[in-house]
mmCIF file of the N, C-alpha and C atoms, coordinates in Angstrom:
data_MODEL
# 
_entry.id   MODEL 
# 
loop_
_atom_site.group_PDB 
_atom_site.id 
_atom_site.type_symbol 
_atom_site.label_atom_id 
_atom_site.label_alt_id 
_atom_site.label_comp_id 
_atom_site.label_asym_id 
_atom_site.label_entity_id 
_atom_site.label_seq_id 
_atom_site.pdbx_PDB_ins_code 
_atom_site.Cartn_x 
_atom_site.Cartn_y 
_atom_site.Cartn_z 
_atom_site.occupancy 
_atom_site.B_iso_or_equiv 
_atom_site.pdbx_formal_charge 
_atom_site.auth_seq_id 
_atom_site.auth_comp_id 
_atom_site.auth_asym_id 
_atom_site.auth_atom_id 
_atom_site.pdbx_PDB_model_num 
ATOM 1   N N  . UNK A 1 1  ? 1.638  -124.676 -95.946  1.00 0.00 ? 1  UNK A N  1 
ATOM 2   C CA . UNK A 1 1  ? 0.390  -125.261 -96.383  1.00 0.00 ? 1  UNK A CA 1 
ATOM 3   C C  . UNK A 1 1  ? 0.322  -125.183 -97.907  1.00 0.00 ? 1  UNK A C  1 
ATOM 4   N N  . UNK A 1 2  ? -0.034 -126.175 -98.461  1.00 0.00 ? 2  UNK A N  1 
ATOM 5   C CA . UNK A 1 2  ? 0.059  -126.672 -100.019 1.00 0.00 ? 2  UNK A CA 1 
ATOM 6   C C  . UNK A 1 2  ? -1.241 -125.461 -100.550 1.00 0.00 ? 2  UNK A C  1 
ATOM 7   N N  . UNK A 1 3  ? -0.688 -124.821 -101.730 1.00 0.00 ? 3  UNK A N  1 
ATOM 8   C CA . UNK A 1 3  ? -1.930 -124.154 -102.512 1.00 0.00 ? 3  UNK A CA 1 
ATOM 9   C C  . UNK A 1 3  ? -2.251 -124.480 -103.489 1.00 0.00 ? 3  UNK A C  1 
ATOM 10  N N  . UNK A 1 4  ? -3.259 -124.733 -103.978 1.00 0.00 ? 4  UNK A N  1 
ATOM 11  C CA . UNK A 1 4  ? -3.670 -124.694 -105.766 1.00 0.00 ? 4  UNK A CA 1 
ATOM 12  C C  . UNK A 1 4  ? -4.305 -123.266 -106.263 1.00 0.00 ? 4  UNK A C  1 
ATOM 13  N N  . UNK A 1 5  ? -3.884 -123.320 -107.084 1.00 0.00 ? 5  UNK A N  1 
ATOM 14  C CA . UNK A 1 5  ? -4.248 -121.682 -108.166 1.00 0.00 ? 5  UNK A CA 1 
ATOM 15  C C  . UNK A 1 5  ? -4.416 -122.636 -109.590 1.00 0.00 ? 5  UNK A C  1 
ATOM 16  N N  . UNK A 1 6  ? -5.613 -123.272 -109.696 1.00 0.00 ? 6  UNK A N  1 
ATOM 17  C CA . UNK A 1 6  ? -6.232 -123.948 -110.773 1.00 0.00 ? 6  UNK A CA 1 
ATOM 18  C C  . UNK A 1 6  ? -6.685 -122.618 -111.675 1.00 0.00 ? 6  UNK A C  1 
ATOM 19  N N  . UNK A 1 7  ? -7.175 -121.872 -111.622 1.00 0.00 ? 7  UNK A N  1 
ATOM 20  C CA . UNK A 1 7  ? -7.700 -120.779 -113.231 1.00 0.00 ? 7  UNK A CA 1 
ATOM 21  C C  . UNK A 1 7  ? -7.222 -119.722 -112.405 1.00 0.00 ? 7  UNK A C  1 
ATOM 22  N N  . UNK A 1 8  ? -8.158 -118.934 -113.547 1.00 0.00 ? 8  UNK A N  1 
ATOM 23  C CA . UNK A 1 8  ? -7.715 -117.176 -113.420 1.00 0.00 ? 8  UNK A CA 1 
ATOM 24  C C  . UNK A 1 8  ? -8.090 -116.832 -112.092 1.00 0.00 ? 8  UNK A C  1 
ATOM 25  N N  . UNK A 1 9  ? -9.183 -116.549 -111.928 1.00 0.00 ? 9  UNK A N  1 
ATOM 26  C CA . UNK A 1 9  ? -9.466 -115.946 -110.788 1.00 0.00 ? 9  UNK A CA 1 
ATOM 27  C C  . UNK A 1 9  ? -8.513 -116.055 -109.489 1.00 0.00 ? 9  UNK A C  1 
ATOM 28  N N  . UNK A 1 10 ? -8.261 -117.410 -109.242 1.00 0.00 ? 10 UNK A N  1 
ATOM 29  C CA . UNK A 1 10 ? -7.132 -117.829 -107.868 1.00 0.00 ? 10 UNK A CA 1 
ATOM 30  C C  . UNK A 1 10 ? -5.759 -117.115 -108.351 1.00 0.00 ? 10 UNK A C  1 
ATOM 31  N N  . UNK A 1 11 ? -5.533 -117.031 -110.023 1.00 0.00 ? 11 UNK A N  1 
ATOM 32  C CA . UNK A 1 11 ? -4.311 -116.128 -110.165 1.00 0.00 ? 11 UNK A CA 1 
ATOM 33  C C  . UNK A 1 11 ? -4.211 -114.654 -109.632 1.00 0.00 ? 11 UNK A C  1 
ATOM 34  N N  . UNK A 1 12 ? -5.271 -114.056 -109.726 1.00 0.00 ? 12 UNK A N  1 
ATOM 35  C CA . UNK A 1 12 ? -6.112 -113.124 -109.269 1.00 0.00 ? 12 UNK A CA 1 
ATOM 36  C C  . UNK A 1 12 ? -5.522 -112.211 -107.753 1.00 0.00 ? 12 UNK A C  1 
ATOM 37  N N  . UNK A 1 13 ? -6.143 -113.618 -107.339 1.00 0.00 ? 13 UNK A N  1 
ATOM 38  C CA . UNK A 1 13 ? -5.956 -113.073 -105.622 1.00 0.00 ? 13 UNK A CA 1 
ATOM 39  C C  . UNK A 1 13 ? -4.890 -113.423 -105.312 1.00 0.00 ? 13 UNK A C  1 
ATOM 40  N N  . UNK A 1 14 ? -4.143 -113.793 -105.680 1.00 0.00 ? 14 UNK A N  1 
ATOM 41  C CA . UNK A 1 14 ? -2.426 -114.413 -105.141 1.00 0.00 ? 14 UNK A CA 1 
ATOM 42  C C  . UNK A 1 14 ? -1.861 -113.419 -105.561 1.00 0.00 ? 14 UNK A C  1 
ATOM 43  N N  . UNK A 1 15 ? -2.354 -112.528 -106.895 1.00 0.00 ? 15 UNK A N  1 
ATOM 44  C CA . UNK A 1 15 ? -1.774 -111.729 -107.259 1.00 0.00 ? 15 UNK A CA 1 
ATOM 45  C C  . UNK A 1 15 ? -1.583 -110.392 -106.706 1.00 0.00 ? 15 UNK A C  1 
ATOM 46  N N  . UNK A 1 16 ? -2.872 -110.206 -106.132 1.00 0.00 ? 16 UNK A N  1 
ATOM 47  C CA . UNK A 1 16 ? -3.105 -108.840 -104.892 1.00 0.00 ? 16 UNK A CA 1 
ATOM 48  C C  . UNK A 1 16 ? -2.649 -109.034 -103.720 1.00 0.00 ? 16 UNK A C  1 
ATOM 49  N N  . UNK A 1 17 ? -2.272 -110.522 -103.632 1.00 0.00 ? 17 UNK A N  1 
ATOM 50  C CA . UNK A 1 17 ? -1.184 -110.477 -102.124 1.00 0.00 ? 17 UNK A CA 1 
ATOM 51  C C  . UNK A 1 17 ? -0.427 -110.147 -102.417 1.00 0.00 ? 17 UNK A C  1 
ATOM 52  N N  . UNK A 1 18 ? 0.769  -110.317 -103.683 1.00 0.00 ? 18 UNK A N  1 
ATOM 53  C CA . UNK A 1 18 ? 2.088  -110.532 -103.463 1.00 0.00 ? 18 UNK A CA 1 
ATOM 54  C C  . UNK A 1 18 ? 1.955  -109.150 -104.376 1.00 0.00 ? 18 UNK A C  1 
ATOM 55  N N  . UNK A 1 19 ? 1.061  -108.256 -104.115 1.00 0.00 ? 19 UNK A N  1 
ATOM 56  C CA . UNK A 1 19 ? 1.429  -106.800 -104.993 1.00 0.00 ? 19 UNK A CA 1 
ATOM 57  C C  . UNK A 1 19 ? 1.519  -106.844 -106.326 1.00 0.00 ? 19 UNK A C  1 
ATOM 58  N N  . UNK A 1 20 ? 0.606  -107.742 -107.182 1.00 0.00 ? 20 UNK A N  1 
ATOM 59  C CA . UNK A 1 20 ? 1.469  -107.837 -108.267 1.00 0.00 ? 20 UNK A CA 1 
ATOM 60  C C  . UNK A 1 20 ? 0.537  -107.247 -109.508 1.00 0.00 ? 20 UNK A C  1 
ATOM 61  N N  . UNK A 1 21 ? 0.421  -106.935 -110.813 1.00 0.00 ? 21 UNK A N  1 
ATOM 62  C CA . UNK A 1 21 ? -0.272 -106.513 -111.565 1.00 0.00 ? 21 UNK A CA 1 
ATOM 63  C C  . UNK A 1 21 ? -1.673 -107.489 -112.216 1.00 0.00 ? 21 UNK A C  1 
ATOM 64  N N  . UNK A 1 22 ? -2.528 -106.877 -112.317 1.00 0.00 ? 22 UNK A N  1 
ATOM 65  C CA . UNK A 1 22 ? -3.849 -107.898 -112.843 1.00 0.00 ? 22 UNK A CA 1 
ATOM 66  C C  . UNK A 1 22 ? -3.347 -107.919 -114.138 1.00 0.00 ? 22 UNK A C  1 
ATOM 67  N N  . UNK A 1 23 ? -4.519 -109.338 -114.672 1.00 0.00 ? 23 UNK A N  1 
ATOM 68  C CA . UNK A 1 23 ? -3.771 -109.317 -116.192 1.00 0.00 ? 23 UNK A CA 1 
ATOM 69  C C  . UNK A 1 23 ? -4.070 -108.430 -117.188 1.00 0.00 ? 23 UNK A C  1 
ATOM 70  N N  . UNK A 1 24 ? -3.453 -107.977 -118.489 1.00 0.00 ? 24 UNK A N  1 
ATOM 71  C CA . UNK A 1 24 ? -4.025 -107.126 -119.192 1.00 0.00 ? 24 UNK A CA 1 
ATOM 72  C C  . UNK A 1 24 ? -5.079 -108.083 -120.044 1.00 0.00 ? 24 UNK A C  1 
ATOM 73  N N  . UNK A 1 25 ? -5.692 -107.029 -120.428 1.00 0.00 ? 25 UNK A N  1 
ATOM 74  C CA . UNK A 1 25 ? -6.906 -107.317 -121.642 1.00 0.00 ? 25 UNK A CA 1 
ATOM 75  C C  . UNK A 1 25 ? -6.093 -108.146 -122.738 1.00 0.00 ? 25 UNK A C  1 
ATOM 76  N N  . UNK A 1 26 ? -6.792 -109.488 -123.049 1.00 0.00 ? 26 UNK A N  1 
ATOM 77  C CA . UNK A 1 26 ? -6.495 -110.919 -123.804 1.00 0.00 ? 26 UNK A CA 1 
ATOM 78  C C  . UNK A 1 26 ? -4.990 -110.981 -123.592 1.00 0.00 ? 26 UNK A C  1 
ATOM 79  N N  . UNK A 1 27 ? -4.826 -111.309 -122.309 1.00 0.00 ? 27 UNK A N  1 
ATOM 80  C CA . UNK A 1 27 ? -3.954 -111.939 -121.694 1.00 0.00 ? 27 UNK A CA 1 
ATOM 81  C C  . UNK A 1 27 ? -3.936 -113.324 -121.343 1.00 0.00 ? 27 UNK A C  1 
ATOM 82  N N  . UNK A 1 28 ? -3.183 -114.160 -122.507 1.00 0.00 ? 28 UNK A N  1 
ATOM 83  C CA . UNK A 1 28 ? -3.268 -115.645 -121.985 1.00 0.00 ? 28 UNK A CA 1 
ATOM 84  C C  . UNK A 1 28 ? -2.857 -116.090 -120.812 1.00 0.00 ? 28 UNK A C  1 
ATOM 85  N N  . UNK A 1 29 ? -3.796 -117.244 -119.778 1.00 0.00 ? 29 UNK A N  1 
ATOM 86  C CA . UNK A 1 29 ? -3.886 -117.492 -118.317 1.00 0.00 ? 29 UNK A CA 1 
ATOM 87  C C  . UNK A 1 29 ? -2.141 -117.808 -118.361 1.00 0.00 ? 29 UNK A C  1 
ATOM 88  N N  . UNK A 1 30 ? -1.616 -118.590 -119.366 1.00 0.00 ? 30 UNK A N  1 
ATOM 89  C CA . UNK A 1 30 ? -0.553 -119.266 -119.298 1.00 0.00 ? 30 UNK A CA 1 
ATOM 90  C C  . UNK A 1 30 ? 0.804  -118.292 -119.066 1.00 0.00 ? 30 UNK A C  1 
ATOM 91  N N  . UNK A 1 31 ? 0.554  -117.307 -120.165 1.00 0.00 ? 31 UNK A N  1 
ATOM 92  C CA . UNK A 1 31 ? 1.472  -116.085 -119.570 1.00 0.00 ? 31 UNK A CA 1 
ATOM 93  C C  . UNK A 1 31 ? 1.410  -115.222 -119.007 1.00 0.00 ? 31 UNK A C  1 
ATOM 94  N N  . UNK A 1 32 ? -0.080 -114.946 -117.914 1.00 0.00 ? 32 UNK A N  1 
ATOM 95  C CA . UNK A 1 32 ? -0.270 -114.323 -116.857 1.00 0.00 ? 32 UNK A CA 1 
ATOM 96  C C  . UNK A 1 32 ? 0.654  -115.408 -115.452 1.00 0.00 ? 32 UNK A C  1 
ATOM 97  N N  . UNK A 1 33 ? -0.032 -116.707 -115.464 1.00 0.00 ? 33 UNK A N  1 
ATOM 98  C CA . UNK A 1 33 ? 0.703  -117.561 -114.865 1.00 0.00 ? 33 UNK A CA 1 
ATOM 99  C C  . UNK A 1 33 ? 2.411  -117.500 -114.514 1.00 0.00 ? 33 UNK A C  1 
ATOM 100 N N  . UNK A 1 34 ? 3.337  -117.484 -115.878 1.00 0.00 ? 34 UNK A N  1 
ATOM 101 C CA . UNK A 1 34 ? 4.378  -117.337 -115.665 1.00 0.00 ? 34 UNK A CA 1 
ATOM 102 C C  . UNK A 1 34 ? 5.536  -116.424 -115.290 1.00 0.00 ? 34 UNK A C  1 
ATOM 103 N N  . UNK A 1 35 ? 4.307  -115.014 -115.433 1.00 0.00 ? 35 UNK A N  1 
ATOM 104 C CA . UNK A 1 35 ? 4.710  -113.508 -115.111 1.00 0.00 ? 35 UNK A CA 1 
ATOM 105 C C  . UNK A 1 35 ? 4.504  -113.502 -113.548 1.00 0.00 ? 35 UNK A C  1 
ATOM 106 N N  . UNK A 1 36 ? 3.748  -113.804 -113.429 1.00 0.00 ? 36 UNK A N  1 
ATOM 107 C CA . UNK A 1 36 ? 3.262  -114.014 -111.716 1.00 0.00 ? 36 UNK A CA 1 
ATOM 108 C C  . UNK A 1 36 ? 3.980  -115.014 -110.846 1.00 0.00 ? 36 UNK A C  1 
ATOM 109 N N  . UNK A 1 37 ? 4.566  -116.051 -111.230 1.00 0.00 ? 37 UNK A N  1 
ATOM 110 C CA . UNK A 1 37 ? 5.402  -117.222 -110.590 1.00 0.00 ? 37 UNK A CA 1 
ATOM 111 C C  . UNK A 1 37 ? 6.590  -116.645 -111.017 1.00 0.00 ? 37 UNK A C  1 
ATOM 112 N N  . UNK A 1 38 ? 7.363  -116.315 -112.035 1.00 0.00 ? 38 UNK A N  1 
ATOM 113 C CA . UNK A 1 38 ? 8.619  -115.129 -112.005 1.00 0.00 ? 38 UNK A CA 1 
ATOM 114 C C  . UNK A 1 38 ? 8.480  -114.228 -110.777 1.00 0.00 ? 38 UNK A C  1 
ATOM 115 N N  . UNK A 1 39 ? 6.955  -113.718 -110.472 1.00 0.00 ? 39 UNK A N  1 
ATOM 116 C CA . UNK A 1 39 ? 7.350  -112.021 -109.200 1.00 0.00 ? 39 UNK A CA 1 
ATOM 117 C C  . UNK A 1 39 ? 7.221  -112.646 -108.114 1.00 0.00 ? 39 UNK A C  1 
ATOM 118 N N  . UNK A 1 40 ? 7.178  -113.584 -107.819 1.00 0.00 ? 40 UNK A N  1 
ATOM 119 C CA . UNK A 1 40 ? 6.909  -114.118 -106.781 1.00 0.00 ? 40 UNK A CA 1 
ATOM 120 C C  . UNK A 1 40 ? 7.799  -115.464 -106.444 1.00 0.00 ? 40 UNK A C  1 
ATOM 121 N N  . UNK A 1 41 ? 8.658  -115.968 -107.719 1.00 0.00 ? 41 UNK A N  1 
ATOM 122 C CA . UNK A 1 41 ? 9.981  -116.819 -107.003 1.00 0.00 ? 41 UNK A CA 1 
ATOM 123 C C  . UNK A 1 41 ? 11.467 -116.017 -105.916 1.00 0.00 ? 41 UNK A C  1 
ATOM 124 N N  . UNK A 1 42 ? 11.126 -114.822 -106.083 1.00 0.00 ? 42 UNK A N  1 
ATOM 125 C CA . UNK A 1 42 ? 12.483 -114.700 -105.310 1.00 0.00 ? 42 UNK A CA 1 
ATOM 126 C C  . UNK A 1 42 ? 11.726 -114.696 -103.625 1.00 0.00 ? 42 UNK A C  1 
ATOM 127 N N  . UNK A 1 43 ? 10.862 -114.124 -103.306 1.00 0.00 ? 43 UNK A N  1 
ATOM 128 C CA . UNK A 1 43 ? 10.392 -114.498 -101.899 1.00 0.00 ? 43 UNK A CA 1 
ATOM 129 C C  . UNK A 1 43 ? 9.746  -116.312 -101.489 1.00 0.00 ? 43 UNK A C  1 
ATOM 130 N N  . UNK A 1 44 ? 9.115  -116.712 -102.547 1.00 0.00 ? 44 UNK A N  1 
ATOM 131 C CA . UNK A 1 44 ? 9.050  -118.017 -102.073 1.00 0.00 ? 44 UNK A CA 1 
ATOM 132 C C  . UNK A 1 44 ? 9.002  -118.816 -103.273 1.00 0.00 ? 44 UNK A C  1 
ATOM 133 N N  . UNK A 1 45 ? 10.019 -119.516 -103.411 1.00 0.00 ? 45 UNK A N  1 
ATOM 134 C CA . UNK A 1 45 ? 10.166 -120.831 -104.722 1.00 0.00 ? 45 UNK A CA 1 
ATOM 135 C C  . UNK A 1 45 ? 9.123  -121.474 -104.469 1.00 0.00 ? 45 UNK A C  1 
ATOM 136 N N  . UNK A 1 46 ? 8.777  -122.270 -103.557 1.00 0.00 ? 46 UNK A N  1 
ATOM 137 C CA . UNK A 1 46 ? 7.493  -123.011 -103.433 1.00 0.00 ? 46 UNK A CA 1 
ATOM 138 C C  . UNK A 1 46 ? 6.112  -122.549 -103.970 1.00 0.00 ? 46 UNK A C  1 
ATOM 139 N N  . UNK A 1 47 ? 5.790  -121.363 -103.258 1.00 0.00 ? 47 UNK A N  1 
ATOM 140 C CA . UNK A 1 47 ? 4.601  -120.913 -103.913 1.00 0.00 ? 47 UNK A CA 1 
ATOM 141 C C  . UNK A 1 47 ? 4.530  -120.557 -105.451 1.00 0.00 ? 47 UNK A C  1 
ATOM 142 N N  . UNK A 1 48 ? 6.158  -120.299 -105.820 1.00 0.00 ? 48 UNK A N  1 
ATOM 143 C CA . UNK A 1 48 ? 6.124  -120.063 -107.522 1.00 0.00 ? 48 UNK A CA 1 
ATOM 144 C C  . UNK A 1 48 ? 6.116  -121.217 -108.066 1.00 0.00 ? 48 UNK A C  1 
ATOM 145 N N  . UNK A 1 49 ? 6.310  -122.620 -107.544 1.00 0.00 ? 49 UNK A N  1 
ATOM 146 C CA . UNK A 1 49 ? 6.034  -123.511 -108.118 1.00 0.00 ? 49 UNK A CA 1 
ATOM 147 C C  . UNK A 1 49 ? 4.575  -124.168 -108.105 1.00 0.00 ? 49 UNK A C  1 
ATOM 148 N N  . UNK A 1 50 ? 4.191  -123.650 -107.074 1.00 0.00 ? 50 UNK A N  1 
ATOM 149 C CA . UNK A 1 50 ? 2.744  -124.152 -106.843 1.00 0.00 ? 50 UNK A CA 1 
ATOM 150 C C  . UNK A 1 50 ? 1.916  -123.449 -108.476 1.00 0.00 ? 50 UNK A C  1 
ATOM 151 N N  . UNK A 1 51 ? 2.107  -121.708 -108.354 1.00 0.00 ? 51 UNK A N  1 
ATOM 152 C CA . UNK A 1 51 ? 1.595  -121.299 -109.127 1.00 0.00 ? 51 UNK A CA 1 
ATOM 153 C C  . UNK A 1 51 ? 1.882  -121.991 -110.987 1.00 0.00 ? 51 UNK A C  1 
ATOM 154 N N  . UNK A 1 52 ? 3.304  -122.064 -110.578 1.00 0.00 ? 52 UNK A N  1 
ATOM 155 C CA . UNK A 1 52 ? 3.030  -122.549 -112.195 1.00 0.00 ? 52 UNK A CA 1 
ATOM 156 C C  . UNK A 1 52 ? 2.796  -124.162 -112.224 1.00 0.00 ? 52 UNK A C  1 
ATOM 157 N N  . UNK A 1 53 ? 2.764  -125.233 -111.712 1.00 0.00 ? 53 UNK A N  1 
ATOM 158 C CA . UNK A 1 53 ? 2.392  -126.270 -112.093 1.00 0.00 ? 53 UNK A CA 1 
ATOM 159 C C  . UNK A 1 53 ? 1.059  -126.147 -111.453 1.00 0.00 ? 53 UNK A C  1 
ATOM 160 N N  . UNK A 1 54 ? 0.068  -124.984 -111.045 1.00 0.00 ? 54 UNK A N  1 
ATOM 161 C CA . UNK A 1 54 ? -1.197 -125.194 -110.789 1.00 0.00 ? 54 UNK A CA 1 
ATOM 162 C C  . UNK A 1 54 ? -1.777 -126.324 -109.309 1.00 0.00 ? 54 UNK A C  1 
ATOM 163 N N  . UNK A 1 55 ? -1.280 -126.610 -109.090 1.00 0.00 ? 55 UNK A N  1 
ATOM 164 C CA . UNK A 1 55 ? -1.391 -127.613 -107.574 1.00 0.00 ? 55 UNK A CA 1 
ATOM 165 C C  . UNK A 1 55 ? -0.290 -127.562 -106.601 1.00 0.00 ? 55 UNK A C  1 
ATOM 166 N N  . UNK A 1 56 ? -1.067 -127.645 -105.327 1.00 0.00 ? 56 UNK A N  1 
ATOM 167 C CA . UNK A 1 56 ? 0.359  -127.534 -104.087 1.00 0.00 ? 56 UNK A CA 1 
ATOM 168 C C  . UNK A 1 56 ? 0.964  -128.342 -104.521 1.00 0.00 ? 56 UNK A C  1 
ATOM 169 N N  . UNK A 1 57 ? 2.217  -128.466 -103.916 1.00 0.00 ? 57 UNK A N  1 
ATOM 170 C CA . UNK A 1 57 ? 3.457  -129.284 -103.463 1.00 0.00 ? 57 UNK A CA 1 
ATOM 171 C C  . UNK A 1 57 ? 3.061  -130.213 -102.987 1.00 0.00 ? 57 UNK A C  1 
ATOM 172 N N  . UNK A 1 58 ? 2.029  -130.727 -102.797 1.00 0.00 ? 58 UNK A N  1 
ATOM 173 C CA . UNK A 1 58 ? 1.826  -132.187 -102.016 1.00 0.00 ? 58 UNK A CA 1 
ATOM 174 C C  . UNK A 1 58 ? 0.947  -132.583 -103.409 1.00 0.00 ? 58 UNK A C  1 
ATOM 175 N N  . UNK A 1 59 ? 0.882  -132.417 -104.359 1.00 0.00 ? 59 UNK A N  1 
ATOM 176 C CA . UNK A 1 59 ? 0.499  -132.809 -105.537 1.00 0.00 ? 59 UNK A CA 1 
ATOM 177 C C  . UNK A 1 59 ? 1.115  -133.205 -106.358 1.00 0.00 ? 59 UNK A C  1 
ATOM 178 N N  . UNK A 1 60 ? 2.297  -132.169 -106.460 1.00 0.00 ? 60 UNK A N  1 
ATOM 179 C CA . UNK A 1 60 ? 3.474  -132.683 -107.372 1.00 0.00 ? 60 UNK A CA 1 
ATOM 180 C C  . UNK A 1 60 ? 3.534  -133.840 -108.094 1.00 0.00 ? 60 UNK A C  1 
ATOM 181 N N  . UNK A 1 61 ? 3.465  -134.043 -109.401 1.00 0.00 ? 61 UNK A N  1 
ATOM 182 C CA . UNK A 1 61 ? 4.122  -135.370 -110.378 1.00 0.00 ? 61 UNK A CA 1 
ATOM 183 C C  . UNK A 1 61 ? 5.418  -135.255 -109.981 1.00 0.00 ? 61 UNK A C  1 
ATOM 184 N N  . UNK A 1 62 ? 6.259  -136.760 -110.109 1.00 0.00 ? 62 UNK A N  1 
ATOM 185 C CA . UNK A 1 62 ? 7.500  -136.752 -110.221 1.00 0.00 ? 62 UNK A CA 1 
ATOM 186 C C  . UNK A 1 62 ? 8.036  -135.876 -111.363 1.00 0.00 ? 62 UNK A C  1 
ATOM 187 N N  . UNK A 1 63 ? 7.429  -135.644 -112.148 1.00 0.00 ? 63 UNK A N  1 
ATOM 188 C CA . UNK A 1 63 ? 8.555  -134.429 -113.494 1.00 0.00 ? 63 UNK A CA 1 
ATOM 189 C C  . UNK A 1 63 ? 8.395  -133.160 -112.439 1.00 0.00 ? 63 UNK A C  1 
ATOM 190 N N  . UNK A 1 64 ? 7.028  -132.733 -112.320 1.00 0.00 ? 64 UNK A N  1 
ATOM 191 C CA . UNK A 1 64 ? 7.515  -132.152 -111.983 1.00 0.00 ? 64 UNK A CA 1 
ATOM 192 C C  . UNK A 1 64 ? 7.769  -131.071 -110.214 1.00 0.00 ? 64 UNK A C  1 
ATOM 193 N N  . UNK A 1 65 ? 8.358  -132.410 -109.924 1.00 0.00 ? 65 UNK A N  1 
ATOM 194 C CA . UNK A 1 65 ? 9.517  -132.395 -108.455 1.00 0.00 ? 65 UNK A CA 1 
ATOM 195 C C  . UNK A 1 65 ? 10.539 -132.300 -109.400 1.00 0.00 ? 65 UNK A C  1 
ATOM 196 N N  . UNK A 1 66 ? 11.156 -132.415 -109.999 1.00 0.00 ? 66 UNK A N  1 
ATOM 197 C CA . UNK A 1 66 ? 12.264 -132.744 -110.939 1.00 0.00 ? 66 UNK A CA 1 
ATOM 198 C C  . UNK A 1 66 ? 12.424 -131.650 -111.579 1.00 0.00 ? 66 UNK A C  1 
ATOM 199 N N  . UNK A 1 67 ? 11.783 -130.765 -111.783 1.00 0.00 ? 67 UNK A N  1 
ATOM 200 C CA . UNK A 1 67 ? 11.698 -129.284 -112.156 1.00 0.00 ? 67 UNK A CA 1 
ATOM 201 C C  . UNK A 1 67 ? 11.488 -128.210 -111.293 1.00 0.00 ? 67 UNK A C  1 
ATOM 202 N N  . UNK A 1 68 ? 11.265 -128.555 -110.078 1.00 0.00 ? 68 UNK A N  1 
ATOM 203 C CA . UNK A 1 68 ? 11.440 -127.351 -108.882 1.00 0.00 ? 68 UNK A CA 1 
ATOM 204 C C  . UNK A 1 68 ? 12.609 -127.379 -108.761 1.00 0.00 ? 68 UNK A C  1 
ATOM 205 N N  . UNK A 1 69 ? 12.576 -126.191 -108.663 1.00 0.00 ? 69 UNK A N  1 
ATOM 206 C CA . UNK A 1 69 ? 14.329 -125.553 -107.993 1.00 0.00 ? 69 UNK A CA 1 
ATOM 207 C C  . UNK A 1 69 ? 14.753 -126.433 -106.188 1.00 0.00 ? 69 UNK A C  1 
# 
């Protein structure tokens, strides 16, 4: 099932599933984003792509389908 993680907060809770650290204090969303789609590509590429292009997989632009693994 396709996810979106549009802002912080949805980074948030994806983040307490997959065990992962909250962000620190003035932590840009963008490199909270990419720290979090790094801990979470080796169990599922999909959902790390969801997280970093921000919309499920059934959203996808052609770039970037073209940039998922």
């Amino acid at each position: 099932m396709p996810m979106d993680f549009p802002n912080m907060d949805s980074l948030k809770r994806v983040a307490k599933c997959h065990k992962f650290r909250q962000p620190r204090p003035n932590e840009a969303e963008a490199d909270y984003r990419g720290a979090l789609a790094d801990h979470v590509q080796p169990r599922d590429q999909v959902e790390s792509c969801e997280i970093r292009n921000k919309v499920g997989w059934d959203q996808f632009s052609p770039a970037q389908n073209r940039g998922s693994p």
